[in-house]
Backbone bond lengths (Angstrom), bond angles and torsions (degrees), N, CA, C in turn:
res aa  C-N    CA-C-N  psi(-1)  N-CA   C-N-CA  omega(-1)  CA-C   N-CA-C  phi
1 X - - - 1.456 - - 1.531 107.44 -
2 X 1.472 117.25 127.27 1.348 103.22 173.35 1.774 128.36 -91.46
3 X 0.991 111.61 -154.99 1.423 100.64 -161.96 2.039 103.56 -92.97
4 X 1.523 99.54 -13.35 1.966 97.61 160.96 1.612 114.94 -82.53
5 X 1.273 94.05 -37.60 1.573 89.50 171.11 1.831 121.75 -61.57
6 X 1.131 106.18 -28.18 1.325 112.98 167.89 1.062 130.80 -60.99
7 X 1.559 98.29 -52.35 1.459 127.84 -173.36 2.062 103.89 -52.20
8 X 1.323 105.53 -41.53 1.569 130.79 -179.10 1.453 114.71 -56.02
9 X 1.825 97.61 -56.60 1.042 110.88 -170.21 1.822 102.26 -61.46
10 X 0.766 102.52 -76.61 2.156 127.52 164.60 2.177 83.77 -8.27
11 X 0.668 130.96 -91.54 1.460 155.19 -172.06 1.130 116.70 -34.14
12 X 1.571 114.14 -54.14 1.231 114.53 -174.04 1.535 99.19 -87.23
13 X 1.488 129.77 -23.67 1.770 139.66 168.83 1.621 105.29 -42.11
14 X 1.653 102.53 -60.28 1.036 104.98 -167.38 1.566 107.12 -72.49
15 X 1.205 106.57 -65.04 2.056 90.56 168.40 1.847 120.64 -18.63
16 X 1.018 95.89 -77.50 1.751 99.79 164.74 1.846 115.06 -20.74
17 X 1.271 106.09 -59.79 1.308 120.09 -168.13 1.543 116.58 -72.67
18 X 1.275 99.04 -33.53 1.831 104.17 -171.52 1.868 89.68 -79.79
19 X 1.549 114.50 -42.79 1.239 100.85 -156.21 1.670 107.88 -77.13
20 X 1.209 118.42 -24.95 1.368 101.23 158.73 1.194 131.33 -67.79
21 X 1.469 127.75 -1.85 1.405 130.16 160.20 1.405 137.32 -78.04
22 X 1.619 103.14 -25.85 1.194 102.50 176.55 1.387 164.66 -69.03
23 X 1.830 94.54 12.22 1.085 130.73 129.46 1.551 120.01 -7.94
24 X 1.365 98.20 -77.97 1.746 117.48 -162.04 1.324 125.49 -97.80
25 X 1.535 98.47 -1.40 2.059 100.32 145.19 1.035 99.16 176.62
26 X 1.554 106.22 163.12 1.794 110.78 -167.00 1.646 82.86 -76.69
27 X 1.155 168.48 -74.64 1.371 172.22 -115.01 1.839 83.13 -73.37
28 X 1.088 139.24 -20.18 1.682 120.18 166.80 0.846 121.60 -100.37
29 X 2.084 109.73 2.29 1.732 109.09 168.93 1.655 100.66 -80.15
30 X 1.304 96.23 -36.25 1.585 91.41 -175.14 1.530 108.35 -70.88
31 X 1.293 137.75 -27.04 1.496 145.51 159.14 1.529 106.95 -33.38
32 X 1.388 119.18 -57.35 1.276 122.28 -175.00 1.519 106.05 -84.53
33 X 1.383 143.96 -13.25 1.379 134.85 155.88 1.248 98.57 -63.08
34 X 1.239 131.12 -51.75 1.827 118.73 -163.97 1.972 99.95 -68.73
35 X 1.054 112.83 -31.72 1.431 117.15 -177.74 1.806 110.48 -68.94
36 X 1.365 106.28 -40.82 1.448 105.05 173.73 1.546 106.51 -65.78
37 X 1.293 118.05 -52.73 1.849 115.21 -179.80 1.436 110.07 -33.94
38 X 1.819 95.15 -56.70 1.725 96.05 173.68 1.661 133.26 -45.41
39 X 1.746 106.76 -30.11 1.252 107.18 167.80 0.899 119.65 -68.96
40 X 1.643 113.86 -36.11 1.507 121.22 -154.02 1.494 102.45 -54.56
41 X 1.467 107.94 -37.63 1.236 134.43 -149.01 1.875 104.55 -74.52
42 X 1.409 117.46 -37.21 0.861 131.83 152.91 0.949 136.04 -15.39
43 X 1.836 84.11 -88.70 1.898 97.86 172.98 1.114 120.14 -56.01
44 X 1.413 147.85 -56.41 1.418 150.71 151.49 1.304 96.87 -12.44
45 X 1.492 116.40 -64.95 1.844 95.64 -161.39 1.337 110.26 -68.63
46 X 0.989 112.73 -32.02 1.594 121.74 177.29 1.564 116.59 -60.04
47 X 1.143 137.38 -43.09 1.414 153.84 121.98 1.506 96.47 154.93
48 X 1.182 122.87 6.54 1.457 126.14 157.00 1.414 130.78 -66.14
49 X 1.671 96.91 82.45 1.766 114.38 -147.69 1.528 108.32 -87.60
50 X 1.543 118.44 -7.32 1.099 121.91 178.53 1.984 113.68 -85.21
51 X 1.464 83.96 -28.50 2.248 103.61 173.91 1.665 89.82 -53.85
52 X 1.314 97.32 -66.65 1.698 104.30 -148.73 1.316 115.25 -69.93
53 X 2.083 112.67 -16.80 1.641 104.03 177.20 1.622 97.71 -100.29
54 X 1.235 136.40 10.51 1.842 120.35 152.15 1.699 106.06 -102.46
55 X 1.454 118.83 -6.82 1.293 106.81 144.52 1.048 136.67 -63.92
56 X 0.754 106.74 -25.28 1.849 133.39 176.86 1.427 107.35 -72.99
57 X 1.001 123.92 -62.01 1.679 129.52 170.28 2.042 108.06 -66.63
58 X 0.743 95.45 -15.08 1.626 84.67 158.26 0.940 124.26 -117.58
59 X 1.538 119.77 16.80 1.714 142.90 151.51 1.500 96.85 -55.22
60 X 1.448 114.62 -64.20 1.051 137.26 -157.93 1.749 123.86 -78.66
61 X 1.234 105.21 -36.25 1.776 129.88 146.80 1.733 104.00 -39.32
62 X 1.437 86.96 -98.30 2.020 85.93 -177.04 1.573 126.84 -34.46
63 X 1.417 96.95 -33.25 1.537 91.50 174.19 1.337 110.28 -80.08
64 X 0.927 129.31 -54.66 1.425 108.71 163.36 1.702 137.06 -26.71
65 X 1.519 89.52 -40.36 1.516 100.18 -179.77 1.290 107.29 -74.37
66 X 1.278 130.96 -30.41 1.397 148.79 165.59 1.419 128.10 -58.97
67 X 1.363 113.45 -17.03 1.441 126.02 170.56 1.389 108.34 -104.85
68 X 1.443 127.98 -39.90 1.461 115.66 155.85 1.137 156.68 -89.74
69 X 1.444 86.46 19.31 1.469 110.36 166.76 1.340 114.86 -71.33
70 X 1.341 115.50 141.62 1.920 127.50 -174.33 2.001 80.34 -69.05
71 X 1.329 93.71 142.57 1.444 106.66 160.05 1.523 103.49 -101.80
């Protein structure tokens, strides 16, 4: 496995992980926005430009969800 494939794997784990948390505080909606960037980030390197620009828009989703969330 090389170190993008990792990098992917790592990213898309953590997406998985934050979004079942976010439940239990807006601070893991924003967990899973920084985790989507990481994909986004991915796909681009990977040259799978269509992954990384609706990663990108659910960069932009969670944070939203993350700012209107009641603190």
């Amino acid at each position: 496995m090389d170190a993008l494939t990792l990098f992917g794997l790592v990213a898309v784990s953590l997406m998985l992980l934050f979004y079942t948390l976010e439940h239990r505080s807006r601070w893991y909606v924003l967990a899973f926005s920084g985790a989507c960037a990481l994909s986004s980030a991915y796909g681009f390197l990977q040259g799978a430009w269509p992954l990384g620009a609706v990663e990108a828009i659910w960069v932009l989703v969670a944070l939203r969800r993350w700012w209107v969330t009641p603190r």
